[in-house]
C-alpha positions in Angstrom: 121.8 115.2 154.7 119.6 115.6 157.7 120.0 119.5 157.4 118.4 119.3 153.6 115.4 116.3 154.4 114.3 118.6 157.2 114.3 121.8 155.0 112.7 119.2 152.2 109.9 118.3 154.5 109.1 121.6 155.6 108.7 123.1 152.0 106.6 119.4 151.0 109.0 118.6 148.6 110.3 114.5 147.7 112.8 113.8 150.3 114.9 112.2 147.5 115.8 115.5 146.6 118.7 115.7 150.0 121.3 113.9 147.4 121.4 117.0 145.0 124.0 118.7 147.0 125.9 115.4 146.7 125.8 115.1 143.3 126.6 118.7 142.2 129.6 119.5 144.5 130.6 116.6 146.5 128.5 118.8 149.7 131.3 121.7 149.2 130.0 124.6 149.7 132.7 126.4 148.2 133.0 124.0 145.1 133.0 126.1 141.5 132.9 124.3 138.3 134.6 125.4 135.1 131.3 127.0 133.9 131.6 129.7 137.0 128.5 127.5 139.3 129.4 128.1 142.8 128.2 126.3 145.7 126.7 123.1 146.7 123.7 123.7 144.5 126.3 125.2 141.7 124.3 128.1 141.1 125.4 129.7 137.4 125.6 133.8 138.5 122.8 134.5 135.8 120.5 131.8 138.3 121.5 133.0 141.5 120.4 136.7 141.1 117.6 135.7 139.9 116.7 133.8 143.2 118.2 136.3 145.1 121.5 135.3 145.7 123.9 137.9 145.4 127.5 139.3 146.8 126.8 140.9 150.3 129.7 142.7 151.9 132.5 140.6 149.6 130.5 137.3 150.8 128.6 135.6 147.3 125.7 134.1 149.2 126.1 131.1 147.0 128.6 130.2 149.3 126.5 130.7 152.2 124.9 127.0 153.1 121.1 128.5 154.6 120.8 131.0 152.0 122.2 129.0 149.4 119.5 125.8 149.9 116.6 128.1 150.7 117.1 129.3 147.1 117.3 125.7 145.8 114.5 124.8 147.3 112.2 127.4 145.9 113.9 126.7 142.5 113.0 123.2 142.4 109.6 123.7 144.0 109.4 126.4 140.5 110.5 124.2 137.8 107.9 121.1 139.2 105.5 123.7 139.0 106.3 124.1 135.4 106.9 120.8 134.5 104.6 119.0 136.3 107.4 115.9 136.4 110.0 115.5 138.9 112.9 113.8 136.1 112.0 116.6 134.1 112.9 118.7 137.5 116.2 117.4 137.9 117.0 117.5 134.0 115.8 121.4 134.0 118.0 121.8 136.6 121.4 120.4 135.4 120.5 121.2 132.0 118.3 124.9 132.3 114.0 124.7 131.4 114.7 125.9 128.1 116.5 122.9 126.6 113.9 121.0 128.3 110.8 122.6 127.1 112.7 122.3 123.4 113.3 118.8 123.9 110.2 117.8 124.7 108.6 119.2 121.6 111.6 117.4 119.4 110.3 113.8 121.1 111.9 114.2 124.3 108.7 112.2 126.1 107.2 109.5 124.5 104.5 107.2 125.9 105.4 109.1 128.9 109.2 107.6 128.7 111.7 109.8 128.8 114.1 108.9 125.9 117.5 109.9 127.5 119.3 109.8 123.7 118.1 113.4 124.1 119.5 114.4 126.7 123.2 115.7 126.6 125.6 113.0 128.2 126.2 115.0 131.2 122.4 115.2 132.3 121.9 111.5 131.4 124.5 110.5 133.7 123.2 113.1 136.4 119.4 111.9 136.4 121.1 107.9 136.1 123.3 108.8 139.2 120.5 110.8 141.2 118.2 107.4 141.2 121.5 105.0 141.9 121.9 107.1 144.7 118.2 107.0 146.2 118.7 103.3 145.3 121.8 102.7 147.5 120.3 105.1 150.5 117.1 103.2 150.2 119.0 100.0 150.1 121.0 100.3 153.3 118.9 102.4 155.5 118.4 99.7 158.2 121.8 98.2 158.1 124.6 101.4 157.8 122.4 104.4 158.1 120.5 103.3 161.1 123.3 103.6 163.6 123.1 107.6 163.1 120.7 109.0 165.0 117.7 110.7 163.6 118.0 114.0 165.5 118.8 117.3 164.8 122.5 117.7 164.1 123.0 121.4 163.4 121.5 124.2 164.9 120.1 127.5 162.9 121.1 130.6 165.4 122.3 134.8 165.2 125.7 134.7 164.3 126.3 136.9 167.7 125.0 133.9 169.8 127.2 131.0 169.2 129.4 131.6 171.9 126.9 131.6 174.4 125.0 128.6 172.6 128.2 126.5 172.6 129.0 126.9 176.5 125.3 126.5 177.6 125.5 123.4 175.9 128.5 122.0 176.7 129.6 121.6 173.4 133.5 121.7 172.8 136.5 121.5 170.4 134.2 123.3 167.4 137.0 125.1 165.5 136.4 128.0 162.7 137.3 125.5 160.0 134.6 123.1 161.4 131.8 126.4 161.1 133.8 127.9 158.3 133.0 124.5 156.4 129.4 123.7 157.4 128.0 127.2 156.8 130.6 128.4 153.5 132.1 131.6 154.8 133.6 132.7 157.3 130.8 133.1 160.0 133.4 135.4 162.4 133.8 138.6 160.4 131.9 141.2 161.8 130.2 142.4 158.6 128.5 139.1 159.0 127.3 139.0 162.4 124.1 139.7 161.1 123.4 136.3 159.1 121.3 133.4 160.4 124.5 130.6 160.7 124.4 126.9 161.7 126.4 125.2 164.6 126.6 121.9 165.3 124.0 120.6 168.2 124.6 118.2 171.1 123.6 115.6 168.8 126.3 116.2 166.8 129.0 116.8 169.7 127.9 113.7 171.8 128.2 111.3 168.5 131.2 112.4 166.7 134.7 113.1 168.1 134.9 117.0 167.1 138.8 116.9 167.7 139.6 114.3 165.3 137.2 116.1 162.7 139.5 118.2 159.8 137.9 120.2 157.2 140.9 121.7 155.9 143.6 120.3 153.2 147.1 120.6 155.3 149.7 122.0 152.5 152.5 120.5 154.8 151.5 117.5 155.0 153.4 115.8 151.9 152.7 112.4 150.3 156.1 110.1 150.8 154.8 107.7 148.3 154.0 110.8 145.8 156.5 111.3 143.1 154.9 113.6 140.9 152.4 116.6 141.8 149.9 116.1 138.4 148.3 113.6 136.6 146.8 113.9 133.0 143.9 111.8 133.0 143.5 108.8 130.8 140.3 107.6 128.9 137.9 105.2 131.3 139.4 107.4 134.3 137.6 107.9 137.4 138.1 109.7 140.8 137.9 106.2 142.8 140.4 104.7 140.2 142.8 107.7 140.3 142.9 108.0 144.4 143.5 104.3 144.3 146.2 104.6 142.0 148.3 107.2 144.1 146.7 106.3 147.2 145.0 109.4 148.3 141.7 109.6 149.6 138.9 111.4 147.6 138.8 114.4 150.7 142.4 114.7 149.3 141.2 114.9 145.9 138.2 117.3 146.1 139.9 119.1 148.5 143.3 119.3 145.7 140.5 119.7 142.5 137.6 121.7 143.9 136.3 122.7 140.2 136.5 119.1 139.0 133.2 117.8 138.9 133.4 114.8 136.3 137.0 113.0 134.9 137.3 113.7 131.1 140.1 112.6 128.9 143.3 115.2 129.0 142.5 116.4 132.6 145.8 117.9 134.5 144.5 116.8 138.1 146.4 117.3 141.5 147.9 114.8 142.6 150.0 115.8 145.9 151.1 119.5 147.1 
């Protein structure tokens, strides 16, 4: 989160905005949805070449976590320019400017209220959940959030120096899956040594135990109390009720469903490998 709000702040945007990444791919950088979005933004391709994200040496730089949020960033910044609203912002993005600007002539705004009965279910529940979010951040800042430090957690550096970076600083344990899964690709091929990567600062070293830290879904590792490997899902669903139900833990889950963004009705889910 830290990583966004500084990028936020730099480009004067509404701090608020660091949940987007959240709410769009569970902060996966290699989440894709069903409608071929990729990314922690979920760029669509058409969107991502047209803010310069494109495939570089077999990488798709919506993978790539700098790149990736730069591009974000001036997107937003673009459609508040347009809009002139910041709801109108987040629905433009979930939803694309043109079904907005439509909208709003069919009655989408009145009495400056927006009337969400416009608004495709999706995008109502995405603008609803962006604002609970804020809400709950907000809520608990001084009693959960304030035990993590307000420093600078990962570092921006030439992928040819983080060797030399890591020793210098006495920083430990960092495994390819650890950079692999903060920056979206994998930062060691040479065709990439190039690219602008991040690495996790002393801050980040000294306050989390880096060898108990797993980004990666162990295949081997099966499930005694799973019986069966999918689940269709039921009406009411949801990803806290279904990990409760066959006690997994949501990591599991994304991890299991990367392209499942929202439960639906007649969903065949992973369950256990």
């Amino acid at each position: 989160m830290k990583f966004y709000s500084d990028l936020l702040i730099a480009n004067n945007l509404p701090i608020d905005l660091a949940v987007i990444p959240l709410l769009e791919s569970g902060n996966n950088p290699n989440a894709a949805s069903n409608k071929k979005a990729l990314g922690l933004w979920q760029f669509i391709p058409s969107t991502a070449r047209e803010w310069s994200l494109n495939r570089v040496n077999g990488l798709d730089e919506r993978t790539d976590v700098i790149k990736s949020t730069i591009s974000a960033l001036s997107y937003l910044n673009f459609l508040y320019n347009d809009l002139k609203d910041w709801n109108l912002t987040l629905i433009a993005y979930n939803w694309g400017i043109g079904s907005v600007k439509k909208s709003i002539k069919k009655g989408l705004i009145k009495n400056g209220v927006i009337n969400l009965s416009y608004l495709p279910r999706e995008t109502q529940k995405y603008l609803i959940n962006f604002h609970h979010l804020n809400y709950l951040i907000r809520k608990h800042s001084n009693d959960i959030l304030e035990k993590y430090p307000n420093e600078e957690y990962l570092k921006k550096i030439k992928q040819p120096e983080i060797k030399n970076y890591l020793e210098s600083n006495g920083i430990f344990n960092v495994s390819e899956d650890l950079l692999r899964h903060i920056n979206g690709y994998d930062i060691y091929n040479p065709v990439h040594q190039n690219r602008e990567v991040l690495v996790p600062s002393q801050v980040f070293a000294n306050f989390f135990d880096l060898k108990k830290i797993s980004y990666s879904w162990n295949k081997n590792n099966k499930k005694s109390h799973c019986t069966i490997k999918t689940y269709l899902s039921q009406r009411n669903d949801s990803v806290v009720k279904i990990v409760r139900k066959f006690k997994i833990s949501i990591d599991d889950f994304n991890e299991m469903n990367p392209t499942v963004k929202y439960i639906r009705p007649g969903m065949s889910l992973i369950i256990c490998k």
